[in-house]
N, C-alpha and C positions, 0 to 999 in steps of 0.2 A: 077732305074738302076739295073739291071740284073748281074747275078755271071761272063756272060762271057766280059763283057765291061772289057778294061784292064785300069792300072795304069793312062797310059800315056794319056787315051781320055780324064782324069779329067781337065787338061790343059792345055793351047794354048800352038803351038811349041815354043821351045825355052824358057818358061816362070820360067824351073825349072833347066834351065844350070846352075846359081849363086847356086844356093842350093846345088844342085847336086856336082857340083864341087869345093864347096869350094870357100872363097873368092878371087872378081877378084881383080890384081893387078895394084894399078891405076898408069894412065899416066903420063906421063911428068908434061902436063901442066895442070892435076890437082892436082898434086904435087904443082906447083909452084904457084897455087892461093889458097890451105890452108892457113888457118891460117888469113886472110885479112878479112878487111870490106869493105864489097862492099857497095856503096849506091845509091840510085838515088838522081836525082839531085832535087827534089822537098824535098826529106827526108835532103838531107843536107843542103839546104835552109835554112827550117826549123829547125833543129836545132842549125843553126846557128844565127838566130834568139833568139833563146831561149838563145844562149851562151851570145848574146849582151845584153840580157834583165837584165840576172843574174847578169853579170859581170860589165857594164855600168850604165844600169837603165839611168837616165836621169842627161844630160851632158852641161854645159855650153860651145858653140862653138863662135868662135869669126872670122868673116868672111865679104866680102865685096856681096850685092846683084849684081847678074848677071843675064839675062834672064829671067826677069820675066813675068810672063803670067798667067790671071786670065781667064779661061773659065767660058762658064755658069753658072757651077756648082757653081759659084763664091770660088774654091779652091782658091790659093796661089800656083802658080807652080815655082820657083826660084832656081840657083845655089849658093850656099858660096863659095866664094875662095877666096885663098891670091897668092902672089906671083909664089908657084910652086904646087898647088893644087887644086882641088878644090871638091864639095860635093854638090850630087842634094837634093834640100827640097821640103815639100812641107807645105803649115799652112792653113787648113780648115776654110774653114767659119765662123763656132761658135768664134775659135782665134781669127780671122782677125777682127771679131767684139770689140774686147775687147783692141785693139791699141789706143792709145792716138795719134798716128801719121800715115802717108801713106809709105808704101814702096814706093822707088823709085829706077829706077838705078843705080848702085853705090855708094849708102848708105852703109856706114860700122855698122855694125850692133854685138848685143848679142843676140845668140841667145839659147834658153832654150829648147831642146827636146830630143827625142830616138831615136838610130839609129835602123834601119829597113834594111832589104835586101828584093828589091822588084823581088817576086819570077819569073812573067811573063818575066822580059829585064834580072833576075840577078843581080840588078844595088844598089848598096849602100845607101842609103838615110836618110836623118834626115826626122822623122815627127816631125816637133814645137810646140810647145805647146803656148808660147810668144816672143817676140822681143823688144829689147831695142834699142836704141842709145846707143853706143859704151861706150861713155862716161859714162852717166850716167847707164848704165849695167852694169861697172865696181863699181859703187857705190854702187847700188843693190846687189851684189854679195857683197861686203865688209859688208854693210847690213846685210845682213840675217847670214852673219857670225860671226858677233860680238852680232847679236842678238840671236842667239841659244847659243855662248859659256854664254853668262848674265847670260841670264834665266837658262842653267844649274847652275849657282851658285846660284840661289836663287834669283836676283837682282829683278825680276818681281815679286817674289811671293806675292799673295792677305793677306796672313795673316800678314805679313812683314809691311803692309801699314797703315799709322794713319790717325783717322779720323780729320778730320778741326774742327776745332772750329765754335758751329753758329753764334755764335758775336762776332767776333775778335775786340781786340782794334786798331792794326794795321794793316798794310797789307804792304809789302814791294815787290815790282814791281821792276822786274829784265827784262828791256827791253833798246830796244835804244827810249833816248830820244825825238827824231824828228821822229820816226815813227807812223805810224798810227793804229798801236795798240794797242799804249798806251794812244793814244786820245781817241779810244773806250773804251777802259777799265775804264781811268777817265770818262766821259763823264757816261758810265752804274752806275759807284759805285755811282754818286752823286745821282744820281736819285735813286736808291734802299735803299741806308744807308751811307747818308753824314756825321753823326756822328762819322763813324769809320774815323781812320789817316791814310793817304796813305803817306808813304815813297818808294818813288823814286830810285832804286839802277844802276844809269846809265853802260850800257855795249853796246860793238858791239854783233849783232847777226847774220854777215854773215863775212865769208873773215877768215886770217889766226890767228890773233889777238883774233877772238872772244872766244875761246873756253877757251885760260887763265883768259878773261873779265869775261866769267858767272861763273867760278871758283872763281876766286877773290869777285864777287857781289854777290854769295852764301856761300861764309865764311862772308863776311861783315853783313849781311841781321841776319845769323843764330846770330852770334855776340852781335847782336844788340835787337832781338826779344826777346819777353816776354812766359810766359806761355800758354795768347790766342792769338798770333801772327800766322800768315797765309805767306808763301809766296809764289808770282805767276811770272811764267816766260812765257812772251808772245813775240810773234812774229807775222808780218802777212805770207800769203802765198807766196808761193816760188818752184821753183823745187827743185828735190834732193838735187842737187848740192849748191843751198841757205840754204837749210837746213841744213847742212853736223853737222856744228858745233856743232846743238844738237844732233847727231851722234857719236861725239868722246867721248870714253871712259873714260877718266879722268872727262871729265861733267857730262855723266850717273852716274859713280859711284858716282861721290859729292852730285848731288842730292839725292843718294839714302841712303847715309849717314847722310847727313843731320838729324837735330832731329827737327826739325822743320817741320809743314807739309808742304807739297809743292803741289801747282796745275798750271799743262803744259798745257800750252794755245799754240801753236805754228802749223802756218799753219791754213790751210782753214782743214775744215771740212773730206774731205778725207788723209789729208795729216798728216800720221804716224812720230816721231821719236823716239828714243831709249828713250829719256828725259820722253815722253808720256809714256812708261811701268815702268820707273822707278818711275818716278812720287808716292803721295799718290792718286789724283784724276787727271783728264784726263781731259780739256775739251775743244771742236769739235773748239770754235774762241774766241777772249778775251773778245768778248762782255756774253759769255759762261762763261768765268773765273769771269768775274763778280756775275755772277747770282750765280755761285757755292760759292764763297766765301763771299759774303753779302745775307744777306736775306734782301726780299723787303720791302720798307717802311711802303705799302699798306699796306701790305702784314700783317705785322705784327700789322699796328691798327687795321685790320680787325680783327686781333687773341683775341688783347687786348679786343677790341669793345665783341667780343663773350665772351672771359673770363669774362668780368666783368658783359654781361647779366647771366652767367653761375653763376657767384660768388652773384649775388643779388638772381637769384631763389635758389642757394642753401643757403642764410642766410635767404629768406622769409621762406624756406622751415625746415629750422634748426628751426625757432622761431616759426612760429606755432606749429612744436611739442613742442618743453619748452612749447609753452601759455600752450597744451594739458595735459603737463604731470604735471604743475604747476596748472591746474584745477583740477586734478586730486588729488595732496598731499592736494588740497586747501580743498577739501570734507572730505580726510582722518583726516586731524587735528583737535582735539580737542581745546577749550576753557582753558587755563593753568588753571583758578583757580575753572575749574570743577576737571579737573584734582588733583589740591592741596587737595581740599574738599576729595576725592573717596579716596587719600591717608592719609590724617587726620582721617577719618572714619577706612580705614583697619588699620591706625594705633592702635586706640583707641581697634578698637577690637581683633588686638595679642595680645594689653597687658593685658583686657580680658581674653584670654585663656591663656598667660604667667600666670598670677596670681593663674588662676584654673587649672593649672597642678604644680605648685610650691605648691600650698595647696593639693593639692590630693595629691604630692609626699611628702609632710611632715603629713599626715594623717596616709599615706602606711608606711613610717618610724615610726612611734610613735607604729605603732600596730605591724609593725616586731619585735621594740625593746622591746615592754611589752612580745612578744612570745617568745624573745627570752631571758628576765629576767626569764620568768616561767620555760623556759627547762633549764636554768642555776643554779636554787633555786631548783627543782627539778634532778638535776644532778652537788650539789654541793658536795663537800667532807668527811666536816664531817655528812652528810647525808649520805653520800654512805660508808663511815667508820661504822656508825652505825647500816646501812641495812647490811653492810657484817659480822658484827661483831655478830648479831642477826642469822645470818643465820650461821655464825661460831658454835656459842652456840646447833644452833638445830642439825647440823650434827656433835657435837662433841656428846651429847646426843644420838644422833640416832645411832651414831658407839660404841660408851658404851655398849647400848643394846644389840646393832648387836653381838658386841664380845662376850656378858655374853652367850648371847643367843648359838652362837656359840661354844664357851666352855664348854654349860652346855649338847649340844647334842653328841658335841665329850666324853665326859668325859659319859655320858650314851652310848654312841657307844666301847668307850671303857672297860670300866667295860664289858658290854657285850663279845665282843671279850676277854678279859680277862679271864670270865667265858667258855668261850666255849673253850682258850686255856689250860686252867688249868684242866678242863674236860678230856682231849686229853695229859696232859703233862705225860712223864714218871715220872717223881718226884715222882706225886700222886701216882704212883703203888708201889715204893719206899715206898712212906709213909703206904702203905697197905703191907709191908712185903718183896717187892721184891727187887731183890739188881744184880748190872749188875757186870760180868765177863769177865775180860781183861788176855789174854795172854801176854806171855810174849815180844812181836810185837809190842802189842797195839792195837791187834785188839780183836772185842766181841767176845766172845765164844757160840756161841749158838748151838751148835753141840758135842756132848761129844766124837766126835769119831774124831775130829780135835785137841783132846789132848792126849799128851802121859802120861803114868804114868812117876811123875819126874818133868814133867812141873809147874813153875810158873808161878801162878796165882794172879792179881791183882783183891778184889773182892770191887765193889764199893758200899753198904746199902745207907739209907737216910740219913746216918750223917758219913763219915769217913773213912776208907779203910781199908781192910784185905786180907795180903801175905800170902798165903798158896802155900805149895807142894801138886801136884795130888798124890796119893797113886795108884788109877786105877780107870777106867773109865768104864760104863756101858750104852746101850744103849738102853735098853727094852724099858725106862719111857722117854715120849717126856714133857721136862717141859712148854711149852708153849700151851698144847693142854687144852685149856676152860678158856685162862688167857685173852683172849679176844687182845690178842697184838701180831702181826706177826713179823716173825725174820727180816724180813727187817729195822721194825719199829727199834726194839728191837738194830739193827748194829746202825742204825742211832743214 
């Protein structure tokens, strides 16, 4: 693009009026479709579908068949209605299989499925899932309602359940008398385990009555039972409707209280009731309740018959080892009166060295006690009185000497110093003529010029004192000069 292309070539006309000018201001009528949801019709369909699915889920309907029509596809194409309505179905194939009966024209019917909006016609429809009879759909539905509220309590739980006994003494059979499941039932137990006792607890099992009867014939039964007592409530087969009775609640919960075990024979092999989950065991027909509640006769000599091959190999097997282990002590043991003799011998020979250690220890004593007579006679008292006494004598002796000897060198040490002080004494000069000079103080005079004329004088000779007065004093002649004794001496 080139400097002279202008603004306006960049885009198509008209493309930048809204811009340009600010927002436009809308219409009427799309004023008046803000705000809404618009949908098509395939989206609301659909979600309306979804709303039936959430909200509904799957719905028991009660309805008379009209129109109905199976194409190739072998569908189920039929309407429900009653008096002022009515609703198209349809029940595929795989369902249609699993009917115990046929639709037919105006059959009143339960019917079990989810509503649908078929999106092609718009048109509302149940797809079914099952179909009942009117009648007994209403039972079904009571059914499965009283059976979910049970089991929320606990009533079914497996842990909750006791095991039967395997060889009960009794068995107490809670059936109607003249029916033929209790011909079965007798008729199996004799042949499996005729030893146990069967006690009969007659009741109705169908109709309005029954349900107080199994009540009443399971308080009776429990009553009556022992520790390994078993008891069984049988029935033959029936529809719902025959069955109802072990259906009602007051019978479930009795048996489930019950303390006694209990096993529900009731109905053929498909056929469920609440009695069946409360039950301790379950079983499919009463020739079934037999076999669960007795063990076979066979059955059991065959056990016996192994047990007792099982119990002979293992006491063959047990006594071969004893033979084993008794051949074995049999080698180990000794002859007893080898055995006496080995002990008569080691006895003989303790008492052998009992005797030569009894004489070596009275040997060892004889010669401690002569050693220790000699160092007792040799460290006796007046022995040691006399060795001290002896040895008293020589150091009183030897300190005698000691002392003379010691006296006699002090006393020659002395004399000596004696001589050497008396050498050196002033006395001796005394006695040679000289004679010491005390002032009047008391001190020496040995200085003529330290006295005045006047002064008294104390003069001290060798023997005795003389007081003179100085006259006067002269100092030419020093009197100590050749006397061999200095004035220091001479003060002292």
């Amino acid at each position: 693009m080139n400097s002279s292309d202008s603004f306006d070539s960049l885009f198509p006309p008209g493309s930048l009026d809204g811009v340009l000018a600010g927002p436009k201001a809308p219409s009427e009528e799309e004023s008046a479709l803000r705000g809404r949801k618009v949908w098509k019709v395939s989206e609301l369909l659909e979600h309306l579908n979804d709303v039936l699915y959430l909200e509904y889920g799957r719905v028991w309907i009660e309805g008379e068949i009209s129109g109905i029509s199976t194409p190739p596809s072998g569908h189920n194409y039929f309407t429900l209605k009653d008096d002022s309505a009515c609703l198209k179905s349809v029940l595929f194939k795989n369902q249609a299989r699993l009917l115990n009966f046929s639709l037919s024209e105006g059959q009143k019917v339960l019917c079990l499925g989810r509503l649908n909006i078929y999106g092609s016609r718009g048109d509302l429809q149940v797809i079914a899932e099952t179909l009942e009879p009117w009648g007994e759909g209403r039972l079904r539905i009571a059914f499965d309602e009283l059976k979910k509220r049970l089991a929320a309590e606990g009533l079914f739980d497996v842990e909750k359940k006791m095991e039967p006994p395997r060889y009960p003494e009794n068995i107490f059979v809670i059936s109607s008398p003249t029916g033929a499941a209790l011909r079965d039932f007798l008729r199996t137990a004799r042949d499996r385990f005729p030893c146990a006792g069967i006690l009969i607890c007659p009741s109705s099992v169908q109709g309005d009555a029954a349900p107080g009867e199994l009540v009443d014939a399971i308080t009776l039964a429990e009553s009556q039972a022992g520790e390994n007592d078993v008891i069984v409530i049988t029935r033959g087969g029936g529809s719902l409707e025959d069955l109802w009775a072990f259906n009602e609640e007051r019978v479930v919960r009795r048996v489930f209280e019950c303390r006694v075990p209990v096993i529900s024979a009731i109905g053929h092999e498909v056929d469920f009731t609440l009695c069946d989950f409360a039950a301790d065991v379950r079983a499919a027909t009463p020739t079934a309740a037999a076999h669960v509640a007795l063990p076979a006769r066979q059955e059991l000599l065959q056990e016996i018959a192994s047990l007792e091959k099982a119990l002979a190999k293992a006491l063959e097997k047990r006594l071969l080892q004893l033979r084993q282990v008794f051949s074995r002590l049999e080698l180990t043991l000794k002859d007893p009166r080898r055995g006496i003799t080995e002990k008569r011998l080691r006895l003989d020979e303790m008492e052998r060295r009992i005797f030569s250690a009894i004489s070596y220890m009275m040997k060892a004593c004889a010669e401690r006690n002569k050693s220790l007579c000699h160092r007792l006679a040799a460290n006796s008292p007046s022995r040691l009185v006399y060795v001290e006494t002896q040895r008293l004598k020589s150091l009183d002796s030897r300190l005698e000497n000691a002392v003379s000897s010691f006296l006699d060198g002090k006393r020659s040490m002395f004399g000596a110093l004696a001589g050497n002080l008396e050498a050196v004494s002033p006395l001796a000069c005394l006695a040679r003529g000289y004679s010491l000079v005390y002032d009047g103080k008391g001190r020496l005079v040995w200085d003529a010029a330290r006295v005045d004329a006047g002064d008294r004088l104390r003069i001290v000779p060798e023997r005795g004192k003389i007081i003179c007065e100085v006259l006067e004093t002269e100092n030419e002649f020093d009197l100590f000069k050749g006397s061999g004794l200095g004035r220091d001496e001479c003060e002292g």
